[in-house]
N, C-alpha and C positions, 0 to 999 in steps of 0.2 A: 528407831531401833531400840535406842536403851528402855524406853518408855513402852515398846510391846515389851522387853525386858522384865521390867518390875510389872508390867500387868500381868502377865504368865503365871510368875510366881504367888500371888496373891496372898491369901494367907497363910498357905502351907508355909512359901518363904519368906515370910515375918516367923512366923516360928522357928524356920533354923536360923535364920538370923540373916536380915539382909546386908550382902558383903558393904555395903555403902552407909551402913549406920555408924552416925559420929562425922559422918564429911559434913563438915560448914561452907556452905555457900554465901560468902559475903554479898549485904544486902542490896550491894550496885551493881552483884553479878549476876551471872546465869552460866547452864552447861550449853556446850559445843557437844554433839556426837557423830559418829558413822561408824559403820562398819565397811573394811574394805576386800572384796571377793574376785578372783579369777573369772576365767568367761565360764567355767564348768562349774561353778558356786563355791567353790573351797576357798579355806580366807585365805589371805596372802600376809604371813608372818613378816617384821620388822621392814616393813615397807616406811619409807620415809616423808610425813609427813609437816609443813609450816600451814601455823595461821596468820595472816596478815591483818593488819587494820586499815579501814577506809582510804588512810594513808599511804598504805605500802610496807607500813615500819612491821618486819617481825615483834609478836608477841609470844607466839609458843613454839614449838618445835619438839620431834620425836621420832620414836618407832611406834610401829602397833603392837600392842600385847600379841601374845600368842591364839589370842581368838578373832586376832585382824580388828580388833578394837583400837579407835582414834575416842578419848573421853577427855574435856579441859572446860575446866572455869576458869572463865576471863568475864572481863566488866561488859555491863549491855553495850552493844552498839556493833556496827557493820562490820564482818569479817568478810574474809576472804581463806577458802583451803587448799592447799597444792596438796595431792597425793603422788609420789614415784615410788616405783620398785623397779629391779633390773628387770629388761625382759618384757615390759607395760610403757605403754604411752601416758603419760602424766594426768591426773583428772585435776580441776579443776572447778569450783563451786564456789557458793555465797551463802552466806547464814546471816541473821538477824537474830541478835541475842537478847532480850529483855530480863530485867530485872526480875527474880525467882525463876526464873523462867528453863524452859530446856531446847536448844532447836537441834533438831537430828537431822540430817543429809540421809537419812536412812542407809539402804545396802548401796554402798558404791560400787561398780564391776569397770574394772579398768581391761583394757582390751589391747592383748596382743600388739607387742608393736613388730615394724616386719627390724630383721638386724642390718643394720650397714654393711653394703658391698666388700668385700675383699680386695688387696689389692690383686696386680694379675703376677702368676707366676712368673718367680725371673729375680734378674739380681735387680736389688735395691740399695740405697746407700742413703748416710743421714746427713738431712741438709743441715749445718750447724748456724747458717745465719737466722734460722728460724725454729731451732732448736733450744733449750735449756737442761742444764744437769744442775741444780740446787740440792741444799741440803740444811738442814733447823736442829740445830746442839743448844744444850742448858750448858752457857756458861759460872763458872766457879758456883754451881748449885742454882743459879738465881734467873737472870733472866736468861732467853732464849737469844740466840747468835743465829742470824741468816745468811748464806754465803752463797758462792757457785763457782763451776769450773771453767775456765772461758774459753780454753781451749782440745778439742774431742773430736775424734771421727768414728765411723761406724759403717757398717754391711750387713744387709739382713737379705737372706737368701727365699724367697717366698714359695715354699712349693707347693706341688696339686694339691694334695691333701695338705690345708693349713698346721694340723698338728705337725709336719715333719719338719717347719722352715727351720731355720736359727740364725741364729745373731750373732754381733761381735763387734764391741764398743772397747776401743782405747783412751784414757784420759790422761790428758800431762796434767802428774799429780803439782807441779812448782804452777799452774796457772789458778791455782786456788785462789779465791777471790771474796775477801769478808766487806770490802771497802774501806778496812782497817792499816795502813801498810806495817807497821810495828808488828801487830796480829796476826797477819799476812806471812812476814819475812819469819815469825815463829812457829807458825804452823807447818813451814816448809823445813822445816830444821830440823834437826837428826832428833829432836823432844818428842815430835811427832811426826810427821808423814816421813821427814829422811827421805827428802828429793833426793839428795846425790845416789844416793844407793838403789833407792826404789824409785823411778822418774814419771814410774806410767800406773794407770789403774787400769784392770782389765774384766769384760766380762765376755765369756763365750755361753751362750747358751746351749740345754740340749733339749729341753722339750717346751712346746706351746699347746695347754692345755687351757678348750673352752670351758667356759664355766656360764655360762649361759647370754644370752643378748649381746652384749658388745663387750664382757669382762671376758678377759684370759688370762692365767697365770704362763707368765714364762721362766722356767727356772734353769738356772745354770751355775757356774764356779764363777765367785768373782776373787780374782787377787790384788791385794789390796796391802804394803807395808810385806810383802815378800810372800804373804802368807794367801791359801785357796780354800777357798768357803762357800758350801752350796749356799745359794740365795734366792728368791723366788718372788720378782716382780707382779704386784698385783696391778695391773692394766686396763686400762677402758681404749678399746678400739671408737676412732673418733668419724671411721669413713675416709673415702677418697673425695677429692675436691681437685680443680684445676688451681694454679696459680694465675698472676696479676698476665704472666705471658704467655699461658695457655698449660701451660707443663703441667702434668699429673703428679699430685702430692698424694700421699696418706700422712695417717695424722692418729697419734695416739699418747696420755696423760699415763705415767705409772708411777708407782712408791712402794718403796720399800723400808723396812727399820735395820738397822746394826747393829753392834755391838762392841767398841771398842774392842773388848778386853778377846772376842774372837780371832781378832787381828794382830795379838801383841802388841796393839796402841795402851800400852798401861802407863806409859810417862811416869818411870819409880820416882825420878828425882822430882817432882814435884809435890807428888801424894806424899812420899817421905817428911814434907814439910806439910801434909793437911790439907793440901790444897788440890781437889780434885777439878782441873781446873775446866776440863770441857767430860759433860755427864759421860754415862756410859752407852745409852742410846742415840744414835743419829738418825735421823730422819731422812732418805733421799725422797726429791720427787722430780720430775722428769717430763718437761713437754717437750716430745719428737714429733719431728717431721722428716719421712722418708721422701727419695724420689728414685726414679729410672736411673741407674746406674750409667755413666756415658752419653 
């Protein structure tokens, strides 16, 4: 592809200037190409792309430009290309790269994948032993703090039409859980979450909007430290599956960001002294597992 590319162009495009003049291709490397296209030929923007070596070890990784362009120099020798985008079954390929060299996978056309099943309408409820609610803070500026809630329950109402269902997840905010107890016993402290007062975290959902293949946003109020703030789960539906005793699960990964200061978590007394001590963005992420209510 990139090579009908630069032959297209020929002289006219040495005259305006080929975009690739001044790229140094070190002399133990060579390029990797493809372009990657829908089943109706239209490229497919910021589709996600690794190259692997012989190995297995990632060496590069990305998006595709806005022309569905995959372009990398890497050293000669055996790769390997995963291409995904939402919505596409994964492609996969092999290139041989030699020294000055270029190898193109040419146009790749990834093909419709079909979306996983729904679950069936009806009440559901969240299994918590197979369940996770985590969450990733920059502590005092510097490194990142991983933690979780260990204690949560939940009901998710599934209707005909999936955009109508909704949700509603309670968390006991005192079962915070950094692996730290000192950290622990101060996170639950009137500094910041203020168990006594505030004891629970709560989200109600009110809309489940598809967004294509297996992503849905679900957005709803979550209150959080006394205070209610729309928020808006970005979700990957994961499919229904039996369990080890036959029982039907579903099964779906989300995340979300925060905002301290949304929630009146501003800890004066601390900052007062300089010391900003968990950032101002939180990270949640969230693997659920529903089941059959009863």
């Amino acid at each position: 592809m990139f090579g009908r590319w630069l032959g297209s162009r020929g002289a006219a495009g040495a005259a305006r200037g080929n975009a690739l003049t001044g790229l140094e291709v070190p002399r133990t490397a060579g390029v990797l190409s493809c372009r990657v296209l829908d089943p109706v030929n239209e490229v497919v923007q910021q589709a996600e792309f690794v190259v692997t070596d012989s190995v297995g070890r990632k060496v590069f990784g990305g998006e595709t430009d806005p022309y569905g362009n995959v372009l990398a120099t890497v050293p000669a020798g055996e790769y390997r290309l995963a291409v995904t985008a939402e919505g596409f079954t994964p492609f996969h390929g092999a290139a041989t790269v030699v020294e000055g060299g270029h190898a193109s996978l040419g146009d790749v056309t990834l093909q419709l994948s079909v979306p996983p099943q729904l679950p069936d309408p009806g009440e559901w409820e969240v299994e918590p032993m197979h369940s996770q609610i985590g969450f990733t803070a920059r502590h005092i500026g510097m490194a990142r703090i991983h933690g979780r809630f260990n204690t949560f329950a939940g009901a998710v109402r599934i209707a005909d039409r999936m955009e109508s269902s909704a949700m509603h997840v309670i968390i006991d905010a005192a079962s915070i859980d950094t692996n730290v107890q000192m950290r622990d016993d101060h996170l639950r402290s009137s500094d910041f979450l203020d168990v006594g007062r505030y004891p629970t975290l709560e989200f109600y959902s009110d809309r489940f909007v598809h967004r294509g293949g297996s992503r849905w946003g679900v957005t709803g109020a979550l209150t959080l430290h006394g205070v209610s703030r729309t928020v808006t789960l970005d979700t990957q539906y994961l499919g229904v599956g039996n369990g080890l005793e036959g029982e039907t699960r579903a099964a779906c990964r989300a995340t979300t960001e925060l905002h301290r200061e949304d929630f009146t978590l501003t800890w004066q007394t601390m900052l007062a002294r300089g010391i900003a001590a968990v950032g101002s963005s939180i990270s949640i992420d969230m693997d659920i597992q529903i089941v059959p209510k009863g």
